[in-house]
C-alpha positions in Angstrom: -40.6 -6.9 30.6 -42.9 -9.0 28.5 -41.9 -11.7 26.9 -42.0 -10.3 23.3 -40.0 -8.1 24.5 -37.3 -10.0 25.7 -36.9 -12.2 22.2 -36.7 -8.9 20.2 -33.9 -8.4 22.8 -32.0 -11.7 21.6 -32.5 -12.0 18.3 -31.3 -8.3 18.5 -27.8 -9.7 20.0 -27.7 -12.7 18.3 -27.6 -10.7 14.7 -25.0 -8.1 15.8 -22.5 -11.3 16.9 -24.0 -13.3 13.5 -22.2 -9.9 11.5 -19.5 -9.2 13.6 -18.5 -13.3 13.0 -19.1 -12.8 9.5 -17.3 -9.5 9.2 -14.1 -11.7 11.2 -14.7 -14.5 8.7 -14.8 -11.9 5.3 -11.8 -10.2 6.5 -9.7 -13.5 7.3 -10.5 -15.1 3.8 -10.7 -12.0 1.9 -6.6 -11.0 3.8 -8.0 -7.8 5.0 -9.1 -4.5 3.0 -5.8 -4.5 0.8 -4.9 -1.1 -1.4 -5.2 -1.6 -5.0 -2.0 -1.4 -7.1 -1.6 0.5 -10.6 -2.8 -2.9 -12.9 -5.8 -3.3 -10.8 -4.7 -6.3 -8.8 -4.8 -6.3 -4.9 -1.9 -6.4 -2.2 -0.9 -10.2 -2.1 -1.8 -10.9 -5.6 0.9 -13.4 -6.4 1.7 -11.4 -10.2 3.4 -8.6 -7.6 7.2 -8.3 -7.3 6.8 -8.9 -3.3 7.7 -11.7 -2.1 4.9 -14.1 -0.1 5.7 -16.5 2.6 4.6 -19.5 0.0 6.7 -18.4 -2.8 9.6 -18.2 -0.2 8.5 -21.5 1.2 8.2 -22.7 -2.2 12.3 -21.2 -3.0 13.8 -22.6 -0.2 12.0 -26.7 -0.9 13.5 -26.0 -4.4 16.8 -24.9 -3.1 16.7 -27.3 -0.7 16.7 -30.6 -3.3 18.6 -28.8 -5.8 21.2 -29.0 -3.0 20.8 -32.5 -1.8 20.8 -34.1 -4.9 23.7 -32.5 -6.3 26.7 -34.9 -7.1 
């Protein structure tokens, strides 16, 4: 193989690992595909009746010093 060859070769590889690393990266931030809900908001979206683990984080702090500083 000639040279030329060979770098087509790599730069070949290294730009199917540069968008498989930014399709891992998207989908991380992004929390995955997500199916829209009737008022055009996404799974997650914190204006949704289900609970996320920070709002139930967030419940159990407040609980938590309601409960200690109670007389």
């Amino acid at each position: 193989m000639s040279i030329q060859v060979q770098s087509g070769n790599i730069m070949t590889e290294y730009t199917v690992v540069l968008i498989f690393m930014i399709a891992v990266i998207g989908y991380a931030i992004m929390g995955g595909l997500g199916q829209p809900d009737p008022e055009g908001g996404v799974d997650g979206d914190p204006n949704t009746s289900d609970p996320t683990v920070i709002s139930v984080i967030n419940d159990k702090q407040h609980e938590f010093a309601r409960d200690i500083y109670q007389p």
